[in-house]
C-alpha positions in Angstrom: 0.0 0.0 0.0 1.3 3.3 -0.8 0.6 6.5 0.8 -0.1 9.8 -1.1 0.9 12.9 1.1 0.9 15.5 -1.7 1.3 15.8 -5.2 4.7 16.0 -6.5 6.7 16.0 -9.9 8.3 13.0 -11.8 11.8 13.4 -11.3 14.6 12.5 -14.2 13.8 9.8 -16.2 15.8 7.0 -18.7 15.5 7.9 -22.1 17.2 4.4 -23.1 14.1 2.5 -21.5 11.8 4.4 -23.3 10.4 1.8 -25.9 10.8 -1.4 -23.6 8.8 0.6 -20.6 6.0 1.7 -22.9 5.0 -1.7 -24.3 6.1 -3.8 -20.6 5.5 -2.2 -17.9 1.5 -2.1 -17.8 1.2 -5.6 -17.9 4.1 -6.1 -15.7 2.4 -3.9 -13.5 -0.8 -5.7 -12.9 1.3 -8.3 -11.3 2.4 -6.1 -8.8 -0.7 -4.1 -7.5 0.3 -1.5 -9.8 -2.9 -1.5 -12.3 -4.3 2.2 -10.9 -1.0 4.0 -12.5 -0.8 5.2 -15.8 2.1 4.2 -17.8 5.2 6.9 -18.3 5.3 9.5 -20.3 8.6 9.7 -22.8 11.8 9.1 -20.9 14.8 11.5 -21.3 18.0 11.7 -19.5 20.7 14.2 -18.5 24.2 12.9 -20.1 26.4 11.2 -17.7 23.9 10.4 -15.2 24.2 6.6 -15.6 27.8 5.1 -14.9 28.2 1.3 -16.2 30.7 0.8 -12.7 28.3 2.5 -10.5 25.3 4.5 -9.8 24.2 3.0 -6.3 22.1 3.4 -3.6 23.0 0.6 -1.6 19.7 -0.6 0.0 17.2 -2.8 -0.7 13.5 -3.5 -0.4 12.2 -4.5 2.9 13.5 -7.7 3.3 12.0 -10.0 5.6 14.5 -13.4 6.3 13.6 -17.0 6.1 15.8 -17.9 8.9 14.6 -15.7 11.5 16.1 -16.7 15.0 15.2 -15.3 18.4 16.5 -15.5 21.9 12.8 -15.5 23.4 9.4 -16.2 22.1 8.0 -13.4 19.9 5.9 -11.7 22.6 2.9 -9.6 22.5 2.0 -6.2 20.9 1.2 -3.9 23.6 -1.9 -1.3 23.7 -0.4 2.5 23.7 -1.7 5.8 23.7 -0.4 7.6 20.4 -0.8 10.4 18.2 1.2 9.3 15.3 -0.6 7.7 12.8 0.9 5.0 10.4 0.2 6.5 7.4 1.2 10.8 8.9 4.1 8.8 9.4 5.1 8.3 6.6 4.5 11.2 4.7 6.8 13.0 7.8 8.8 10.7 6.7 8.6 11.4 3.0 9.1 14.8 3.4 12.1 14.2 5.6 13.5 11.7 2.8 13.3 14.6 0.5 15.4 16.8 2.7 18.0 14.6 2.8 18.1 14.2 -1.1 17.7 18.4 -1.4 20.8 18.1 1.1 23.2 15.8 -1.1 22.4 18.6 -3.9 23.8 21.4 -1.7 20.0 23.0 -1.8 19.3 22.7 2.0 20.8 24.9 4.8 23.4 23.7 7.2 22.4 23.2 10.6 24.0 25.6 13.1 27.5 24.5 15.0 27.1 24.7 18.7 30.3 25.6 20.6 31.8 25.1 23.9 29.3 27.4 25.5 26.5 25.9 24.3 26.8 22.5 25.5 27.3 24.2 29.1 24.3 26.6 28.6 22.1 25.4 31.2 23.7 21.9 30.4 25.4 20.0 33.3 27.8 16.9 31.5 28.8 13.5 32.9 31.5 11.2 31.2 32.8 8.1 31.6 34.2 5.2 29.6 31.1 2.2 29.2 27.5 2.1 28.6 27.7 -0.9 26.1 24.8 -2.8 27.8 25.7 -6.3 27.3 21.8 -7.1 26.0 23.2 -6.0 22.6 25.7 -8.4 22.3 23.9 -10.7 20.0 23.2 -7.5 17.7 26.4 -5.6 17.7 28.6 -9.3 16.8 26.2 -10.0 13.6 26.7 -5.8 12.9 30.6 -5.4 13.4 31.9 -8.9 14.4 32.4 -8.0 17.9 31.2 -6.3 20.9 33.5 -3.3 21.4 35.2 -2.7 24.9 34.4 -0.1 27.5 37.6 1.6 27.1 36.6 1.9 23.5 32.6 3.7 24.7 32.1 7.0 26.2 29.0 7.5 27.9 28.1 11.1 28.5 25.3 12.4 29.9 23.5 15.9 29.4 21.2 16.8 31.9 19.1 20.2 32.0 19.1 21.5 35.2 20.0 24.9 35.9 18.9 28.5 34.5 19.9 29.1 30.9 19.3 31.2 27.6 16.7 30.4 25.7 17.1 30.4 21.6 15.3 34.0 22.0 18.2 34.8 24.2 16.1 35.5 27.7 16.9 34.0 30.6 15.2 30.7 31.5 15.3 29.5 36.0 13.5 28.2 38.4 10.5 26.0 38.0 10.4 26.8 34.1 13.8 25.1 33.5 12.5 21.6 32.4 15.0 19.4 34.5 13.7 16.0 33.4 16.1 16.8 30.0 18.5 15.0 29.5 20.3 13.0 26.4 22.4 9.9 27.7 24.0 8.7 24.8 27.3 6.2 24.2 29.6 7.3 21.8 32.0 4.2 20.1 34.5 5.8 17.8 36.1 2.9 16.7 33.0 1.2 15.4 31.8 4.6 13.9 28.5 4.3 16.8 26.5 6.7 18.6 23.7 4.8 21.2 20.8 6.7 21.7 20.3 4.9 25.7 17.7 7.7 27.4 16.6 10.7 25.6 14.0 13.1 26.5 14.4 16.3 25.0 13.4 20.0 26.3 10.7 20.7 23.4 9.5 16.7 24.7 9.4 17.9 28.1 8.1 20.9 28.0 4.8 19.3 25.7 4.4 16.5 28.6 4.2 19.5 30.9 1.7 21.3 28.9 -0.2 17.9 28.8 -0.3 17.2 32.2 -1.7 21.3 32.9 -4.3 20.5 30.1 -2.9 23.6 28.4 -2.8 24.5 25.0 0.6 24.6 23.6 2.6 26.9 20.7 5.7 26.8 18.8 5.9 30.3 21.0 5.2 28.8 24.7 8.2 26.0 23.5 10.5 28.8 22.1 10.5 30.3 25.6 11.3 27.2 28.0 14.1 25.7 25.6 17.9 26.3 25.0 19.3 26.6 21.6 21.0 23.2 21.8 17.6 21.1 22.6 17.7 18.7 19.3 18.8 14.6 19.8 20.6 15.7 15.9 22.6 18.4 17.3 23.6 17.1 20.5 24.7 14.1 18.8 26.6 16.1 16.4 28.6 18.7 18.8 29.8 15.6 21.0 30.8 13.3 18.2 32.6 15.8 17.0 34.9 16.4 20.5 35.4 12.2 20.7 35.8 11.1 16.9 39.1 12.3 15.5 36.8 11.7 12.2 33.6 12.9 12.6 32.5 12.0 8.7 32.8 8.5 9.7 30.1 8.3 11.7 27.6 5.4 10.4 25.4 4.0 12.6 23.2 5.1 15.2 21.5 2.7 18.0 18.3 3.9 19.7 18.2 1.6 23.1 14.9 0.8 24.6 12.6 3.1 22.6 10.4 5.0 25.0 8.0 7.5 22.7 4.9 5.7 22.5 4.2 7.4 19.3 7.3 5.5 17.4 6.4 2.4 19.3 3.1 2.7 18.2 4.7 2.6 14.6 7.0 0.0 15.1 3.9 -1.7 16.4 2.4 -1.2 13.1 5.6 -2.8 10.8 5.8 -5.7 13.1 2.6 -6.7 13.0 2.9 -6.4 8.7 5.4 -9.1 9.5 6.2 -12.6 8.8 5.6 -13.5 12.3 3.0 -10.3 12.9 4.4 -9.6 16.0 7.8 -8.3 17.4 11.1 -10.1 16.9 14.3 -10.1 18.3 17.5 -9.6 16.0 17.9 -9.5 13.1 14.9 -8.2 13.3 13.0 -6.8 10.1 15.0 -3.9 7.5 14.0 -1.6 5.4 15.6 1.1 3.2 14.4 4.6 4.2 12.3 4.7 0.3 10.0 1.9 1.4 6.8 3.0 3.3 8.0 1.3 6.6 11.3 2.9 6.6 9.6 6.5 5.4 7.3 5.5 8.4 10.2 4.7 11.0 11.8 8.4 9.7 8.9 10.2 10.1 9.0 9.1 14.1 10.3 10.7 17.2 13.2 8.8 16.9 13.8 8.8 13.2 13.6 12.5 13.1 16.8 12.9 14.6 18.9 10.7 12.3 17.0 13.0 9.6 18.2 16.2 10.9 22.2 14.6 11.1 22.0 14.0 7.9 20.3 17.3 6.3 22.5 19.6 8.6 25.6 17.9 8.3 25.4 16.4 4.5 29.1 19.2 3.9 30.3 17.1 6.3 29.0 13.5 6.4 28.7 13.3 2.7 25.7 11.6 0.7 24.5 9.1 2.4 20.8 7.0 3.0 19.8 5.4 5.9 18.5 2.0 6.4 16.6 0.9 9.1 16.8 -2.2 11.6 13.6 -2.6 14.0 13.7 -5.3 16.6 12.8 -6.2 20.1 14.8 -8.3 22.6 12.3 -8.1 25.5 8.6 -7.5 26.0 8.5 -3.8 24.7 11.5 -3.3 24.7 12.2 -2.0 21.6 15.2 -1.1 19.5 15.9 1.1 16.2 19.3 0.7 13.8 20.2 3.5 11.8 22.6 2.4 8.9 24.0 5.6 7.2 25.8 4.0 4.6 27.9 6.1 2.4 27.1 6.6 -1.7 30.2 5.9 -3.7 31.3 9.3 -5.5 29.9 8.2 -8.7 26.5 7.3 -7.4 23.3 8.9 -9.1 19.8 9.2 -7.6 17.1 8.4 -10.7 13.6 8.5 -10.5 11.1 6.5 -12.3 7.4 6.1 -12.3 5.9 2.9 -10.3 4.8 1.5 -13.1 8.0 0.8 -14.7 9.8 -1.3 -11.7 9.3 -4.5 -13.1 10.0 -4.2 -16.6 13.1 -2.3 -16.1 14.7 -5.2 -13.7 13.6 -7.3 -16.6 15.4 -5.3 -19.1 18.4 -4.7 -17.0 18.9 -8.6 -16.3 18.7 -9.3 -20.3 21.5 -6.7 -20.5 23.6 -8.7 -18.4 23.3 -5.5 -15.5 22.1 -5.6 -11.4 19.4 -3.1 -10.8 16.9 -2.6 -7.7 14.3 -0.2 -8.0 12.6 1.0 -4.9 8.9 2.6 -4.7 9.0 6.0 -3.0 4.9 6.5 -2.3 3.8 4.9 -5.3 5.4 7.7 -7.8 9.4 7.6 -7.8 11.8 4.8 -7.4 15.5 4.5 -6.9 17.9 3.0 -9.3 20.7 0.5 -8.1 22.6 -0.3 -11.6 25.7 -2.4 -11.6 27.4 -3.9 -14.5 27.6 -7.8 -13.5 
């Protein structure tokens, strides 16, 4: 099922396919749910855009094992109170996905660099070496091979707890200083990890206050009771960057025990369009961030922040597209793997309409050439071409 958030152009198009999509991809289409699309229009392309070594996005559809294993019995779905729908989700997630593209083009604005100052503005910091919970070691061996050491782990912990500036540069004390903020995360240079263990952030706080008061809320009333540095993204960013001799080689991101009942309510959702239709333990289930489960799992609390990294640091970071890992070890306790896997510098993004998917892996495979094409909401796709 695809999702339609708003109406959007076809992007650029392969002017080689032209004649085998027209007269193969309706009927290959049918097979595929795909009978409600009209076929393309005439296909042209820029020069260049296609390299025969290269031109990968190096995910795949949602890929559900055979030889699924877990360490318990798949348990039950829980009941939640949520506001996030599946299907908001994952056009915030859409939109988000399209950030992140506008970023590897150089069209989206950098995030702001937060100094010194900043992380001590209203900020108190703990650090020490740990905060590898050994509950992951059956995930981080099949990620990396091994479970990396404490020496090799800083846990730090930010807390919010005394007055500060807010981002309209007015003094913040007392009892409107949210002090449940705080950002616990573990930072593992060597592996090129960040672990997301206990987040709530100020704007999160101060909403749950609002909630409990029964009182209407505005970006305004937020504005005033938060410091500049308040975003999972940016905090993320300004530590990695004091512990990692090389920031751009940052590439995954853990999110331990998920707490926001709004992604959990998603999560919910994906597991239960699962093989076993209920949550499993690792590997869990992965998607690439252009299927509607993984625009879904971006467009959540929790996926938000991996979005921001990579819109506001894409000078840094380089082009890169997430994949997502979703499992659960432990009756709700759930878990979240970002994979920000790097484009090769030849890669190229291409776009083509729904309808063409099938025929074009057809046509590719006579050809003697890999290609996966991905569905982004039932209008674009993404090419992966490789010469065999």
């Amino acid at each position: 099922m695809h999702y339609f958030c708003k109406s959007r152009s076809l992007g650029t198009f392969l002017a080689l396919l032209v004649s085998a999509l027209l007269l193969s991809s309706w009927k290959d289409a049918s097979t595929k749910g795909l009978a409600n699309h009209q076929p393309p229009d005439a296909i042209t392309l820029p020069p260049n855009t296609l390299s025969a070594e290269d031109v990968a996005l190096p995910f795949s559809r949602s890929d559900f094992p055979a030889n699924l294993s877990y360490s318990h019995s798949p348990h039950i779905i829980h009941k939640r109170a949520r506001a996030l729908e599946y299907n908001t989700a994952v056009c915030k997630g859409h939109a988000s996905y399209q950030q992140i593209l506008a970023a590897f083009e150089g069209t989206g604005t950098p995030g702001p660099e937060f100094s010194e100052q900043d992380m001590r503005n209203g900020w108190s910091r703990d650090d020490e070496h740990g905060g590898v919970d050994p509950s992951w070691e059956e995930a981080f061996k099949g990620t990396y091979g091994r479970v990396p050491t404490d020496a090799e782990s800083f846990l730090i912990d930010m807390n919010l707890f005394k007055g500060f500036k807010n981002v309209n540069g007015d003094m913040v004390t007392g009892n409107d200083v949210e002090r449940g903020a705080h950002f616990e995360l573990a930072y593992v240079p060597p592996i090129h990890t960040i672990i997301a263990i206990n987040v709530r952030s100020p704007t999160y706080q101060v909403r749950q206050r609002f909630e409990r008061e029964k009182k209407p809320i505005t970006k305004a009333d937020i504005a005033k009771r938060i410091p500049p540095l308040n975003r999972l993204s940016d905090v993320m960013w300004a530590v990695w960057k004091t512990v990692s001799h090389s920031p751009n080689d940052l590439r995954y991101i853990w999110h331990d025990n998920v707490i926001n009942e709004d992604t959990k309510g998603i999560m919910d959702d994906i597991f239960r369009m699962g093989p076993t239709k209920k949550p499993v333990n690792w590997p869990g289930l992965k998607f690439g961030v252009d299927t509607d489960e993984g625009m879904a799992l971006l467009g959540t609390p929790n996926g938000v922040g991996t979005a921001w990294l990579l819109i506001d640091r894409a000078a840094v970071l380089g082009r890169r597209v997430p994949t997502v890992t979703i499992f659960s070890p432990s009756p709700d306790n759930y878990r979240m793997l970002w994979d920000l896997r790097p484009l090769s510098p030849t890669s190229s993004i291409v776009t083509l309409p729904t309808s063409t998917h099938v025929s074009v892996s057809k046509l590719f495979r006579d050809i003697g050439a890999r290609i996966d094409i991905h569905t982004v909401e039932g209008i674009g796709a993404v090419v992966d071409y490789r010469r065999e």
